[in-house]
N, C-alpha and C positions, 0 to 999 in steps of 0.2 A: 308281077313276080317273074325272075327269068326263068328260063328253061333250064332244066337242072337234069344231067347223065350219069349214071349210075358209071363208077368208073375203078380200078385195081388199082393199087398203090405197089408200085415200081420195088420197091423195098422189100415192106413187110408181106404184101401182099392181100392185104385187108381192102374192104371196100368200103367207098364215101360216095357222096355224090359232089359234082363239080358243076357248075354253070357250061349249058353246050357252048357257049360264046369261046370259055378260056379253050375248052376241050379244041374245038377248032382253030384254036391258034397253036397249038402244039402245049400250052401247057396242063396245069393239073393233073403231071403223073405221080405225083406224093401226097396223103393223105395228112400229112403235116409238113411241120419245118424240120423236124427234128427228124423224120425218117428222108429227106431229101439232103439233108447234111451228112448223115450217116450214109447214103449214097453216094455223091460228093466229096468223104474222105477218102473212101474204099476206090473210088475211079482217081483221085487226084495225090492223097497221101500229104497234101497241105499242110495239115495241123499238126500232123506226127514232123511234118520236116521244120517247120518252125518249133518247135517244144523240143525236139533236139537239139537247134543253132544257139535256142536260148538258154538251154543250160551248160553251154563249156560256158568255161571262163575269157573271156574276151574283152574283159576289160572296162565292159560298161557296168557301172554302181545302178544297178536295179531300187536298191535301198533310198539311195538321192534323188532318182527320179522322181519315186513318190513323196518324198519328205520334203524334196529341197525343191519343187518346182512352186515358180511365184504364185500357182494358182491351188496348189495342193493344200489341204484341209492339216495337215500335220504340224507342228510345234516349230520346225526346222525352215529360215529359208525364209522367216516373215518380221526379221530384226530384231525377234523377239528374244537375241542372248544375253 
């Protein structure tokens, strides 16, 4: 069984415990994924700048992508007119 350190989560602030191994390597400061993402947005702004680019209009058919791609499950795009 490894050695396990009682540890704060960088985010929320709740406590878990982490393996001393990761703790010593600098990780294990998020008690999940979900509160190290929500970290991650707020220091980086990534997802909010993509979901902006992707909604002007710029020309790419979103709709085609999923329907007309040769590998997509959709009606469209498989000979089947």
């Amino acid at each position: 069984m490894p050695s396990m350190t009682q540890r704060r989560c960088e985010n929320c602030g709740g406590t878990f415990e982490a393996r001393t191994a990761d703790v010593k390597r600098g990780w294990a400061r998020f008690c999940s994924k979900s509160c190290k993402a929500i970290k991650q947005e707020k220091r980086t702004g990534q997802h909010a700048a993509h979901k902006a680019c992707c909604t002007q209009d710029d020309g790419y058919d979103r709709d085609m992508d999923a329907a007309g791609h040769p590998f997509a499950s959709g009606y469209f795009g498989h000979g089947q007119e």
